[in-house]
N, C-alpha and C positions, 0 to 999 in steps of 0.2 A: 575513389569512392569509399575506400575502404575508412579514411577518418571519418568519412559523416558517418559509420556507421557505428565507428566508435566512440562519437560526442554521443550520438544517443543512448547506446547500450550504457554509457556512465551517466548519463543525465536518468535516465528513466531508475536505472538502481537506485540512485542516493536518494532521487526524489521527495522519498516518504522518510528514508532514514531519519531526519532532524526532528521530525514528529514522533516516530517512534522511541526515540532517546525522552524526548520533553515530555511525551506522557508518563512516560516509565519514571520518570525524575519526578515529576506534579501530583503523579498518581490521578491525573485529569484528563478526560475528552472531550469536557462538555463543548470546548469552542472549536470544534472538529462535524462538520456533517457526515451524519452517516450515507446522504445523499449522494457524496462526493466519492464517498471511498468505495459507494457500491459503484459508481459509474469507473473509478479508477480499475476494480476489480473484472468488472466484465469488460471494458478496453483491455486490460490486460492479456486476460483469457485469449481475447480474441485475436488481437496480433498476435502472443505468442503461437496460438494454433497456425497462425495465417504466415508465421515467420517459417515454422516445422513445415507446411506442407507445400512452399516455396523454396526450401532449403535455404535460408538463408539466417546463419548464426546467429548473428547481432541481435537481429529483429526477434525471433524465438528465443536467447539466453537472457536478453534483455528484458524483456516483458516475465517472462519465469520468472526471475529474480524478483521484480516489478509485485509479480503477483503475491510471492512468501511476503515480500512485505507490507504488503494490504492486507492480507490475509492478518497479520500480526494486530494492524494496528487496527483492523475491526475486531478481532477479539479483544486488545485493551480495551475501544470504544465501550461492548457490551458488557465486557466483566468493569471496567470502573462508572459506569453510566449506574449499572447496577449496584452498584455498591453504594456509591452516593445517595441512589431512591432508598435503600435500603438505609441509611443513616439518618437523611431524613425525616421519614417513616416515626422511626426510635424518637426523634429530639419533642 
């Protein structure tokens, strides 16, 4: 049991990683729902709480993890979404 729990806990981390590199590199979110990431954000929340109050690692480090990196890449979303409006704005 213990591998499935380890495909997940690295499947659910990297998940977003490749997104967070390429916005960071593009300086871009726009092709990103912010739809997506808020649902990514409370699935997160929620299994990790539901991983802690079952004791069960994987499930709760993996979703944590999960969460810092949504959390990341809806702050790129707002602050480059923003910036963009704001550039616009100007031209």
């Amino acid at each position: 049991m213990d591998i499935f729990g380890m495909i997940g806990f690295t499947s659910a981390v990297i998940g977003l990683i490749p997104q967070v590199y390429k916005a960071y590199r593009t300086k871009s979110t726009r092709d990103v729902a912010m739809v997506m990431l808020l649902n990514f954000f409370i699935g997160s929340s929620a299994w990790g709480i539901y991983g802690y109050k079952t004791n069960d690692p994987y499930l709760m480090w993996s979703n944590v993890l999960a969460f810092v990196v949504t959390t990341i890449t809806i702050s790129q979303k707002i602050y480059y979404d923003r910036k963009i409006n704001a550039n616009s704005r100007n031209d």
